[in-house]
VOGU-3710 file (C-alpha; in Angstrom, 3 decimals, decimal comma):
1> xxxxxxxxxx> 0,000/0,000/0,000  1,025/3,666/-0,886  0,730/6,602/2,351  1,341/9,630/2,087  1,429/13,362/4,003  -1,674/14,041/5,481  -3,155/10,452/5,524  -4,941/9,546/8,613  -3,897/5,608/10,162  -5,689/3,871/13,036
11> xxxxxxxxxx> -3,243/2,472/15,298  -4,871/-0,505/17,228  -6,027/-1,007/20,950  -3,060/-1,467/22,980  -0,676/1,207/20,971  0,525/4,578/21,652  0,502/7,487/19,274  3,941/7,545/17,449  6,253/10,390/17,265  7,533/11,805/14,369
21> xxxxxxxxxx> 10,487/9,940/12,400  13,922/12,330/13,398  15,315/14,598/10,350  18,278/12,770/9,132  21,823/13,693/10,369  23,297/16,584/8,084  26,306/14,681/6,373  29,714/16,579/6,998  31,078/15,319/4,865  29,560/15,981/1,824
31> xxxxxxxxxx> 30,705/18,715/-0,747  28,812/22,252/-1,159  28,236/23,081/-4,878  30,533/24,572/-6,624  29,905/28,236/-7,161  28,916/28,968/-10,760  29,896/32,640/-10,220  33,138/32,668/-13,397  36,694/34,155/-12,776  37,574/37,681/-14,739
41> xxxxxxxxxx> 40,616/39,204/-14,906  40,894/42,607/-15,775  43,406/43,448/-18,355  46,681/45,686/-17,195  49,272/47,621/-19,046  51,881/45,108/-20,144  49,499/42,159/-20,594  49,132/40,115/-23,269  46,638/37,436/-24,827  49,647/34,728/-24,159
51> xxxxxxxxxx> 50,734/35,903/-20,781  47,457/36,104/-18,953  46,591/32,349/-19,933  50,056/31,319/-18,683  49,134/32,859/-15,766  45,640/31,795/-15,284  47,096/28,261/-16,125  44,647/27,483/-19,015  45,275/27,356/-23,050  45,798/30,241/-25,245
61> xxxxxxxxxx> 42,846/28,370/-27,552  41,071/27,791/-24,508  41,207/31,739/-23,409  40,451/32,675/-26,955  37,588/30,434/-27,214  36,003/31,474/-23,937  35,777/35,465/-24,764  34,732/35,042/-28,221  38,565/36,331/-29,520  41,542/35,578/-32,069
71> xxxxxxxxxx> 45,058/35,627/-31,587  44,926/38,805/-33,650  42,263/40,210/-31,100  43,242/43,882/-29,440  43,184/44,051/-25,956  43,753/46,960/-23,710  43,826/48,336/-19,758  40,325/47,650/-18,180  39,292/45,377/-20,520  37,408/42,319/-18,706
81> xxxxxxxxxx> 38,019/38,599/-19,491  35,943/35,539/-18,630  38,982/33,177/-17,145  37,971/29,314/-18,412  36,761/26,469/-16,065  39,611/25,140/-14,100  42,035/28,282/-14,475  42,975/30,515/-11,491  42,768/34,172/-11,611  45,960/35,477/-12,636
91> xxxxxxxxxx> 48,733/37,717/-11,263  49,265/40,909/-12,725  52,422/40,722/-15,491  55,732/41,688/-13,814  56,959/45,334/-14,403  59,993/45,167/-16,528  62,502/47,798/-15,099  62,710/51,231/-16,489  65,489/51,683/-18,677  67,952/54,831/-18,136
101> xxxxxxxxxx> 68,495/57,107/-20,976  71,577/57,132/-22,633  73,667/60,004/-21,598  74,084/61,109/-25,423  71,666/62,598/-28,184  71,919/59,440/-30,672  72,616/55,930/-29,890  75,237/54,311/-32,004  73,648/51,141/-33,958  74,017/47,504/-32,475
111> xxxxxxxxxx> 74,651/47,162/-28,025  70,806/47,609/-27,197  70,490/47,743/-23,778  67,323/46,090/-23,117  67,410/42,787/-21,150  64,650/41,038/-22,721  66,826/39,281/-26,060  63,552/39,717/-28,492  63,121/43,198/-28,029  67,304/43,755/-27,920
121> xxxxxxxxxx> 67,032/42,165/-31,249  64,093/44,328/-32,944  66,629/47,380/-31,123  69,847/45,779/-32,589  68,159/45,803/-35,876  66,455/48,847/-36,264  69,574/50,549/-34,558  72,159/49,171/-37,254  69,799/50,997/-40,314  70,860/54,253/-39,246
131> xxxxxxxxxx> 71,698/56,699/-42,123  70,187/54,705/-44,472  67,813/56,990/-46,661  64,148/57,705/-46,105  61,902/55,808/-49,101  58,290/55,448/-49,327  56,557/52,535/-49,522  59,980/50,160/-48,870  61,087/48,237/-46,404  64,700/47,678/-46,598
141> xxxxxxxxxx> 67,391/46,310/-46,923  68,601/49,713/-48,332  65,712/52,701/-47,525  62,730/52,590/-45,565  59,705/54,012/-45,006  58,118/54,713/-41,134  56,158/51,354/-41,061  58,889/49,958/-43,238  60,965/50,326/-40,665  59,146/48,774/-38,086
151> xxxxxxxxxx> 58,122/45,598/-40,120  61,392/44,633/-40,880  62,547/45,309/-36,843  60,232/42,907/-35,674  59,944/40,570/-38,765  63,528/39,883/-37,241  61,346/37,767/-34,412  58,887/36,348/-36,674  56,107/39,137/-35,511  54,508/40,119/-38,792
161> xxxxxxxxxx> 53,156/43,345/-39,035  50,878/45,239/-42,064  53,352/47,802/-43,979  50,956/50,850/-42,360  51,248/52,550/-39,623  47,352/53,180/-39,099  47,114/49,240/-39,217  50,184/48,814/-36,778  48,538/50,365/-34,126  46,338/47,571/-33,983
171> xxxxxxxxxx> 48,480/44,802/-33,122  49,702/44,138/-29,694  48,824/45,656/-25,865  47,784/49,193/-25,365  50,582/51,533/-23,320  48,809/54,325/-21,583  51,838/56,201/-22,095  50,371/59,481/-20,145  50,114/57,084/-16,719  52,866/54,529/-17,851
181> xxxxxxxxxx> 56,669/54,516/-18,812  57,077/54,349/-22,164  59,560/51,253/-22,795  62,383/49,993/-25,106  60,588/48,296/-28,182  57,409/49,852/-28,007  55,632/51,549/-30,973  54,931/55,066/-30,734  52,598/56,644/-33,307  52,284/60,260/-33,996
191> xxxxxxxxxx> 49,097/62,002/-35,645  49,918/64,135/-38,134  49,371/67,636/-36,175  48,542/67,878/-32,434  44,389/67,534/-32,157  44,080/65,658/-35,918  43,791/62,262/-33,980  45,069/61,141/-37,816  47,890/58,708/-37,059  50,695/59,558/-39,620
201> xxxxxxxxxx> 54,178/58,144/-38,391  55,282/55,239/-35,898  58,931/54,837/-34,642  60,007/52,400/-31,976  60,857/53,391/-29,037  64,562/52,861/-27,642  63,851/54,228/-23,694  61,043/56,752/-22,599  62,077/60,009/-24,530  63,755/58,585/-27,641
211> xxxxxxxxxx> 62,813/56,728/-30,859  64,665/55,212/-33,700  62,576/56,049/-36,686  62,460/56,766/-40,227  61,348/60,774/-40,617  60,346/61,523/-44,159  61,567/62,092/-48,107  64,904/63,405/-48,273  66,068/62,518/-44,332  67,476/59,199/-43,211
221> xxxxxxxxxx> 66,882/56,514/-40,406  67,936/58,080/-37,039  67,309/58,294/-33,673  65,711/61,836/-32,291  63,669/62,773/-29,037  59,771/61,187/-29,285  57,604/64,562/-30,201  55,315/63,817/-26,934  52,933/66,342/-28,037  52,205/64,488/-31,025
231> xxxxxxxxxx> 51,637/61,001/-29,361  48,908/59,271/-30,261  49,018/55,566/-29,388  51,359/53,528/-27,853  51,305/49,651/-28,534  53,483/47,071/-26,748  54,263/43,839/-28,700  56,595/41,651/-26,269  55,985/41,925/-22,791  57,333/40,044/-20,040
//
């Protein structure tokens, strides 16, 4: 037979009314559920796509995948990711020191002084085309253009980058420059007059006041002081 709540039973002559069955024991040792609330991180100057799922201990595919991005995706300071299922919440990318600016006005090429060896080799590179001529539209080995310039550099660590400097400032990690020390290897663009917001020249950046760039028709590769005033974007490719 089937009872339920609420049914009435007769208990016969000679019983007693029966108490209420005890609520079970809570079990200590069983498990809460898991909380479904999901891990962010929120993005820092200096981070990158790589770095933050090495820190957060999950796959690159795996980090891409869960925010809906590429490897070619732009990300910048303040930005908010969804960390995957089963990664931790990562630390916040270690400063790299601040370089010290070299006591002359130009820096001789080759002897970068960066520590970390990809950027000392876009530096060594980009540093050992000085006084070669200003062209437009090339890209060594014998003149360069602005963007021409900075391809090659970092072609030299198998990072490809568009031969435009409006396109350039797409790629990598977003330097607030204003809050943030520039650093060796960065790209800094310049718009075209202060206020046009037009980005019309990108050199890369050697320490926090200098560039090594190529200037314009009729001038050669050099280094010379980083116009602040001018500064439109800064974009960091290598970090760590």
């Amino acid at each position: 037979s089937v009872i339920h709540p609420g049914m009435k039973l007769q208990v016969p002559p000679g019983g007693v009314v029966p108490q209420a069955p005890a609520a079970p024991a809570a079990n200590s040792n069983q498990t809460p559920p898991a909380s479904s609330q999901a891990l962010t991180y929120t993005v820092v100057s200096g981070d990158s796509l790589i770095g933050i799922a090495s820190r957060a201990k999950v796959s690159l595919n795996n980090l891409l995948t869960t925010n809906k991005l590429t490897v070619n995706s732009l990300i910048y300071p303040g930005m908010r990711l969804t960390i995957p299922a089963g990664g931790v919440v990562p630390s916040a990318p270690q400063a790299a020191p601040a370089p010290s600016a070299p006591s002359g006005g130009a820096v001789s090429g080759g002897g970068s002084s960066s520590t970390n060896p990809q950027i000392a080799a876009v530096l060594d590179f980009a540093l050992a085309q000085q006084g070669k001529p200003y062209a437009f539209n090339t890209a060594g080995p014998n003149t360069y253009d602005c963007s021409g310039l900075t391809l090659a550099a970092y072609q030299q660590i198998g990072i490809r980058l568009p031969h435009y400097s409006g396109y350039q400032a797409r790629y990598g990690v977003a330097v607030d420059w204003t809050a943030s020390t520039i650093q060796p290897g960065d790209l800094v663009f310049l718009e075209s007059y202060p206020g046009s917001g037009v980005i019309n020249h990108v050199g890369i950046a050697i320490n926090s006041t200098q560039y090594i760039h190529a200037p314009r028709s009729g001038d050669v590769v050099r280094v010379g002081n980083i116009p602040m005033h001018r500064v439109v974007s800064v974009r960091r490719l290598v970090t760590g």
